[in-house]
C-alpha positions as CSV (number, residue, x, y, z in Angstrom):
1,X,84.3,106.3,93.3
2,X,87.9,106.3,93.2
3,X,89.1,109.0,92.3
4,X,92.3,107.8,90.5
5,X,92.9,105.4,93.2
6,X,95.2,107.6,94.9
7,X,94.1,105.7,98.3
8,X,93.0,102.6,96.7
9,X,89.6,101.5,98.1
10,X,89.1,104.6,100.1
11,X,86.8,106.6,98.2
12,X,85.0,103.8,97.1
13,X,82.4,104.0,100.3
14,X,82.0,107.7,99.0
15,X,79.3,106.8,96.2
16,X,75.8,105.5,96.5
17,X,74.8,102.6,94.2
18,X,73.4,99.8,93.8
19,X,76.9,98.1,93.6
20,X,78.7,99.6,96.2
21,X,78.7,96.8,98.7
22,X,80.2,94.6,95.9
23,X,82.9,97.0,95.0
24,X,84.1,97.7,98.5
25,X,84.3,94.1,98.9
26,X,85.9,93.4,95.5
27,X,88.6,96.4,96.9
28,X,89.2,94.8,100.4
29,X,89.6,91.3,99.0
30,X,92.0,91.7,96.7
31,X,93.7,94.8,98.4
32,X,93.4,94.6,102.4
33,X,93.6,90.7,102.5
34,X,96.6,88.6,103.8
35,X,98.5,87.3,100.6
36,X,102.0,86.2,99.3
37,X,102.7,90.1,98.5
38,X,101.9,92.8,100.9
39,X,98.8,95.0,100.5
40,X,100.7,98.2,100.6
41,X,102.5,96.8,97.4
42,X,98.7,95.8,95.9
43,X,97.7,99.1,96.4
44,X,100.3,100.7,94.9
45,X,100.2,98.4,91.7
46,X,96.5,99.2,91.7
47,X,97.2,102.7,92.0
48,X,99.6,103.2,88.9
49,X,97.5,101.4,86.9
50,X,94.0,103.4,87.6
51,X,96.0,106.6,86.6
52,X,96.0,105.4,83.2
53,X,98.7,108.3,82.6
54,X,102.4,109.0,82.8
55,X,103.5,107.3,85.9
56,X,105.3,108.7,88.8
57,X,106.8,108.0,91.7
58,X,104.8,105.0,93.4
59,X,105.9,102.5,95.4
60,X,105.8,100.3,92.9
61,X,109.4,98.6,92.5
62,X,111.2,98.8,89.1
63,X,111.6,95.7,88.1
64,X,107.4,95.3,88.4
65,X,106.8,99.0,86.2
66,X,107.0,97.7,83.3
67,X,104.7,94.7,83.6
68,X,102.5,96.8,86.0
69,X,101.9,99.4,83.3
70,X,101.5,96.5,80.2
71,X,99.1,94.9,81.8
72,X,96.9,98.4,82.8
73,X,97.2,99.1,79.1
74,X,97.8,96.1,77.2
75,X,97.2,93.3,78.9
76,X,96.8,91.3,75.2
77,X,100.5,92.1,74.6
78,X,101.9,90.5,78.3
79,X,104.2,86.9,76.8
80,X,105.7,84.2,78.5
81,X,108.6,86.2,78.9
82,X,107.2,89.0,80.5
83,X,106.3,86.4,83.2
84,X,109.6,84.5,83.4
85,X,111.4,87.0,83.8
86,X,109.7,88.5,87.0
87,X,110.3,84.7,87.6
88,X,114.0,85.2,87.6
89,X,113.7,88.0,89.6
90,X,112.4,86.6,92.6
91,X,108.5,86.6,92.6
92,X,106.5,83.3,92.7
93,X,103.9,82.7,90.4
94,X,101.3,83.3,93.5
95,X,102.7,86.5,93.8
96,X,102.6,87.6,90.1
97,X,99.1,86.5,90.4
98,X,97.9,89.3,92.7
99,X,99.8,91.7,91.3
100,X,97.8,90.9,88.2
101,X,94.7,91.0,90.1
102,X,95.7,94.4,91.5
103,X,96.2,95.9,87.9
104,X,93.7,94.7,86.6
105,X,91.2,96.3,89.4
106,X,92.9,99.4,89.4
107,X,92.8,99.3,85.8
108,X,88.5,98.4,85.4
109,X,88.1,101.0,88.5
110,X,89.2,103.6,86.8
111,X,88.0,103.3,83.7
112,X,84.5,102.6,85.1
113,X,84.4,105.8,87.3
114,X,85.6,107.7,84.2
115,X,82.9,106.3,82.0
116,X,80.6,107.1,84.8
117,X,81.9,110.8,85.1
118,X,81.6,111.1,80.9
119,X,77.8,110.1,81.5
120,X,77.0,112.3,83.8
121,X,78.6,115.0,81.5
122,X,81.7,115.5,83.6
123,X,84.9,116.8,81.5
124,X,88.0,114.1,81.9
125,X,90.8,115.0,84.3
């Protein structure tokens, strides 16, 4: 499906389903679309936050890790702060936005294709 979003949306025409057409365009709308960030930075947001592990090297820019990896894991514990101060940094709330959206798929992609792999009896990366 996936497969840790290493190419975000790539692998997603690899799988047959009945919800297949809906995720590919899920994955181009909010990756491959014009927007107020570029889709090279939305895939890369989306990336780290399917890996659902130790980060690496990315793409993704420092000052947006943190937040990036808060909202893949704990999106409950993201404050007002958190927000104002990638305010202060530069980004507009549009902006923030689809980064948001980005985690967030990254994030429910990956944790659907592992829940999909644990049912078919697959062992976990």
């Amino acid at each position: 499906m996936v497969a840790a979003l290493e190419n975000v949306g790539a692998n997603v025409g690899d799988r047959s389903g009945r919800y297949d057409a809906y995720t590919t365009r899920l994955v181009e709308a909010v990756l491959a679309t014009s927007g107020h960030t570029p889709s090279e930075l939305r895939r890369a947001v989306a990336a780290r936050a399917a890996r659902l592990s130790a980060p690496g090297t990315d793409g993704v820019p420092p000052v947006l890790a943190g937040y990036v990896d808060k909202v893949a894991w704990h999106a409950y514990k993201v404050t007002d702060d958190d927000v104002a101060a990638l305010q202060r940094a530069g980004h507009s709330d549009d902006a923030l936005f689809e980064m948001t959206v980005a985690v967030a798929l990254g994030a429910a992609l990956a944790r659907l294709e592992r829940g999909l792999a644990a049912l078919r009896g697959e062992e976990p990366d």
